[in-house]
matplotlib code that plots the C-alpha trace (Angstrom):
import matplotlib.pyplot as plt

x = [40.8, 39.5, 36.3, 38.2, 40.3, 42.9, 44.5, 47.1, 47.4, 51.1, 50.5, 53.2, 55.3, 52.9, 51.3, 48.5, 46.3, 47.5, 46.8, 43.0, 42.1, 43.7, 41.4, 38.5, 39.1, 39.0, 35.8, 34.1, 35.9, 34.8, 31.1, 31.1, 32.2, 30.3, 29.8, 30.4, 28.8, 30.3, 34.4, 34.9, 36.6, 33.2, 34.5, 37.2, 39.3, 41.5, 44.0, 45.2, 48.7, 49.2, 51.8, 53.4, 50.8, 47.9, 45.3, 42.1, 40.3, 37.8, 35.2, 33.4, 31.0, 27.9, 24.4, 23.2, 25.9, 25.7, 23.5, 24.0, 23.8, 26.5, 28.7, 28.1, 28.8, 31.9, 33.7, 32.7, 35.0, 37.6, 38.5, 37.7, 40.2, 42.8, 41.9, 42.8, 46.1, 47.6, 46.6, 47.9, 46.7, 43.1, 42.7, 39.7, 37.1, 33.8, 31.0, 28.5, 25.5, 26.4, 23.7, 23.1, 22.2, 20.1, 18.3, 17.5, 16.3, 14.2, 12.5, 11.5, 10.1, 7.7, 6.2, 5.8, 4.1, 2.9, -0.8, -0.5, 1.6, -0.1, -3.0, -1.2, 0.3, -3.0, -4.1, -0.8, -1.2, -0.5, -3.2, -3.1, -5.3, -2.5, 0.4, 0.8, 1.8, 3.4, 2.9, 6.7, 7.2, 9.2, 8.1, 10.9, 10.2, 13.3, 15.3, 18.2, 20.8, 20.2, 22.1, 21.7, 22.6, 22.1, 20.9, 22.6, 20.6, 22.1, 19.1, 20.4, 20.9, 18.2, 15.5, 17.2, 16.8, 13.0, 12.3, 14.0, 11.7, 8.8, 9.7, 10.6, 7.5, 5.5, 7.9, 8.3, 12.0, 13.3, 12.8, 8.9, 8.9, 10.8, 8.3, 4.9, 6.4, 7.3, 3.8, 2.0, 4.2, 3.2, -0.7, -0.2, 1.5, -0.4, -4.0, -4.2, -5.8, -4.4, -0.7, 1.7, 5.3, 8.0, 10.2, 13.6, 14.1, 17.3, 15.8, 17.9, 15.3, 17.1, 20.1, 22.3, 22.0, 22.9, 26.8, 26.3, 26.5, 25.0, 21.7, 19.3, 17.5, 14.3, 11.2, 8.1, 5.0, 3.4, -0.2, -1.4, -4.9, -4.3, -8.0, -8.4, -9.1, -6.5, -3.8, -0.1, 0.1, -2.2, -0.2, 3.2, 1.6, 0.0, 2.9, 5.2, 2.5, 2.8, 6.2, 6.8, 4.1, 5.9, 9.5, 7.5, 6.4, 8.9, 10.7, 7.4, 6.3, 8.7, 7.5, 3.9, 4.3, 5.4, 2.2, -0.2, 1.3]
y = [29.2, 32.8, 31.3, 28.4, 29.7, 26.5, 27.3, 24.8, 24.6, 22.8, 21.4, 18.6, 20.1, 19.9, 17.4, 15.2, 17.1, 20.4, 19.4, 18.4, 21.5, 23.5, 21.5, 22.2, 25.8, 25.7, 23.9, 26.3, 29.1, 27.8, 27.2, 31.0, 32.5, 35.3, 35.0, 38.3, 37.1, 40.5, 39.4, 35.7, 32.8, 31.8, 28.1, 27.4, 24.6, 23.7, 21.2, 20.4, 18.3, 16.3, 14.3, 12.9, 10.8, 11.5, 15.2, 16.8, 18.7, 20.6, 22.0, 25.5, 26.6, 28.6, 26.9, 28.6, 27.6, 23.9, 21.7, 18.6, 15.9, 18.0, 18.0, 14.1, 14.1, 16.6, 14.1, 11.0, 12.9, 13.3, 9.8, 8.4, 11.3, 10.3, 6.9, 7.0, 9.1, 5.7, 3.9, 5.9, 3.2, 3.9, 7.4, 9.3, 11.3, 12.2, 14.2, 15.5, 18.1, 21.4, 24.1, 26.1, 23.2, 21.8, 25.4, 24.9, 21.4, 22.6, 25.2, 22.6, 19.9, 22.7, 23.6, 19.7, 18.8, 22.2, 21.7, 18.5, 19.3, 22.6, 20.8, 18.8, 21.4, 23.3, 20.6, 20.5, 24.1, 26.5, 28.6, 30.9, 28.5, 25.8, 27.6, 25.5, 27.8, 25.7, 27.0, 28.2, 30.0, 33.2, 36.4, 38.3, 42.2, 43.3, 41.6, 39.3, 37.7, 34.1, 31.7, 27.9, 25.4, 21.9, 19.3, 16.0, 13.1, 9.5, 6.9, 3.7, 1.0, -1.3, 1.1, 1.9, -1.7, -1.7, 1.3, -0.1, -3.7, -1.6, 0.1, -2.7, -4.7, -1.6, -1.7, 2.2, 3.9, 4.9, 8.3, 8.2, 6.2, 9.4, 12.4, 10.1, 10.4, 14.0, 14.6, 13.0, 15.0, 18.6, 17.3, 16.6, 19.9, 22.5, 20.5, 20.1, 17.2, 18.8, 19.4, 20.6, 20.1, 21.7, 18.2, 18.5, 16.4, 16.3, 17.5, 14.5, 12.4, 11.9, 10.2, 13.2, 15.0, 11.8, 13.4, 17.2, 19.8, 22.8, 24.2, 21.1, 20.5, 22.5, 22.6, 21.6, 21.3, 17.8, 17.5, 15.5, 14.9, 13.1, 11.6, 10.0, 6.3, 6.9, 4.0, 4.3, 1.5, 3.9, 6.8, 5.3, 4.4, 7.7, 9.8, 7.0, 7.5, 11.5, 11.4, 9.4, 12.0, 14.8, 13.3, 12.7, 16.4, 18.4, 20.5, 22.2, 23.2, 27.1, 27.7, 26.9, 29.0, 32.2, 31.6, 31.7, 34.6]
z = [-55.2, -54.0, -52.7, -50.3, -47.3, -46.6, -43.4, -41.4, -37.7, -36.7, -33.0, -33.5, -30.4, -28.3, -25.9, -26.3, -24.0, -25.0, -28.6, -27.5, -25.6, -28.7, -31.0, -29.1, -29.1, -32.5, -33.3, -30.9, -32.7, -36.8, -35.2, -33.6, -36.8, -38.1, -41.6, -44.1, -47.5, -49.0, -48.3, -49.6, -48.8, -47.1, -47.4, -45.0, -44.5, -41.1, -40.9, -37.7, -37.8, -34.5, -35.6, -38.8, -39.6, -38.1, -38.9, -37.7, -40.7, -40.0, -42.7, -42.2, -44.4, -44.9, -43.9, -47.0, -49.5, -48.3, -46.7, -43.9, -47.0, -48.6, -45.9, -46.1, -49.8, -49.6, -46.4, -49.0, -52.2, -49.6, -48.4, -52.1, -53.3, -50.5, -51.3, -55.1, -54.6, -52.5, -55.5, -58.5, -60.7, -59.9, -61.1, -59.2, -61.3, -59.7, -61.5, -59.6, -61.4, -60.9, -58.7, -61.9, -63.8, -60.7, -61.1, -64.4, -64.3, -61.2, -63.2, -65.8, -63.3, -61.4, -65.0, -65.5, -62.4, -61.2, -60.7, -58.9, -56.3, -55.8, -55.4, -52.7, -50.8, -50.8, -48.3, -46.0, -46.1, -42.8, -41.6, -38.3, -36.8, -37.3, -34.9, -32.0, -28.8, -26.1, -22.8, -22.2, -25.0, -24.6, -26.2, -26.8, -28.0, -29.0, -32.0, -31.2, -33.0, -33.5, -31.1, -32.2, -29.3, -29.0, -26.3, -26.6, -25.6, -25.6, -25.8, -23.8, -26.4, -24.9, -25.8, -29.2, -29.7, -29.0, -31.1, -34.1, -33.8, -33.6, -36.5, -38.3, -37.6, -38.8, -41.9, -41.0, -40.6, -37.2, -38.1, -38.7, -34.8, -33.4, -35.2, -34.4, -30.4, -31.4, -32.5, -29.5, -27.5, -28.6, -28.9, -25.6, -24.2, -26.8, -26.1, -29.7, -32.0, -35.3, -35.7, -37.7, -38.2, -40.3, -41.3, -43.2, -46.4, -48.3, -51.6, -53.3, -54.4, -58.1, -58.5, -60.0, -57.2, -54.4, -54.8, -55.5, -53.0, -52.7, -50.5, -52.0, -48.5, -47.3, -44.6, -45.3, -43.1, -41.9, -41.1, -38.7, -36.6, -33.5, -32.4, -29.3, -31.1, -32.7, -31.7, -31.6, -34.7, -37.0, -36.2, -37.3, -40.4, -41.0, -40.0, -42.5, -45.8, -45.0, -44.9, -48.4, -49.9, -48.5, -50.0, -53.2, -53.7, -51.6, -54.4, -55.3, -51.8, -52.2, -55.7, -54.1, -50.5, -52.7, -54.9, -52.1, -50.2]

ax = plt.figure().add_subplot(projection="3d")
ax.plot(x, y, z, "-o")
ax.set_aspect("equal")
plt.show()
């Protein structure tokens, strides 16, 4: 297919550690690549053989062809496609909607529902009195490409064990426990009693789109006012209602951010 770049990498002749520190090189090699949307295949495939039995793959494509979930749902096809060619019996067929018909069916749903959820996002609305400024923030004057990097952070499993009780005696998921801290956190630093927060949802809150892929996911903002009786409790709470209300109406908040600007 013109659109998918399928390329093999042969590193059976060489040693284990060899093999490893080739690996590595590529995965730092597919993260760094520059991405021409004018010259396809912007979908790329590398398979690694280390041995006769046993392969690396590794996927690369565009953050704006694909989301994370679709990544998820694309590694998911794979292994039940592998899966079903042991067992020839079993055929494999998989139907997932396709993004033109999501685009369509997104068009219908914002006419359906359109004054409710503007209503909504009218009062999680961003204002310039809303932009937290934390106290290290570079300003940078000249323009400069885009670098992502990440910080890995382990959490010891004893205090992964108290976070998840917590949660679960609040009925609450792990992740609203982690963006209530999160939210204390930048009160604290920016001196703030209202903040917002841009939060990523999956935009796969109907089950035809659980298995497609394509760019489903998007940022919306999160309101929330941080009192000082305010206790830890009534936080997770809030912050776990907001974020259920946020899942609820999140495919109206782009249609609703170009109407107001």
């Amino acid at each position: 297919h013109p659109d998918i770049a399928f390329i093999k990498h042969d590193l059976q002749q060489l040693g284990v550690e060899e093999q490893e520190v080739r690996i590595e090189a590529l995965y730092v090699e597919v993260a760094e690549r520059k991405i021409n949307y004018n010259r396809l295949a912007l979908f790329q495939c590398h398979l690694i053989a280390q041995s006769a039995n046993r392969h690396v793959l590794i996927i690369s494509v565009p953050v704006a062809c694909a989301d994370a979930a679709s990544l998820d749902c694309l590694i998911r096809q794979i292994a039940a496609a592998y899966t079903a060619s042991l067992q020839p019996e079993r055929p494999w067929i998989t139907e997932a909607m396709q993004y033109a018909d999501f685009a369509e069916w997104q068009n219908q749903l914002l006419e359906a529902e359109a004054r409710l959820a503007s209503q909504y996002w009218k009062e999680q609305y961003l204002t310039e009195t809303d932009v937290q400024k934390l106290f290290f923030e570079k300003h940078i004057s000249l323009p400069e490409a885009f670098q992502p990097l990440t910080l890995p952070f382990e959490i010891p499993a004893a205090a992964g064990d108290r976070i998840r009780a917590i949660a679960n005696r609040f009925d609450v998921p792990v992740s609203s426990f982690a963006l209530a801290c999160w939210q204390i956190l930048l009160s604290r630093v920016t001196d703030h009693s209202n903040i917002v927060v841009g939060i990523a949802l999956d935009g796969r809150k109907f089950t035809e789109l659980e298995e497609a892929i394509g760019l489903f996911s998007t940022f919306v903002p999160l309101r929330a006012t941080l009192t000082s009786d305010l206790s830890f409790a009534e936080l997770l709470q809030q912050t776990s209602a907001q974020l259920r209300e946020a899942q609820r109406w999140q495919e109206y908040f782009t249609s609703q951010r170009s109407a107001s600007s």
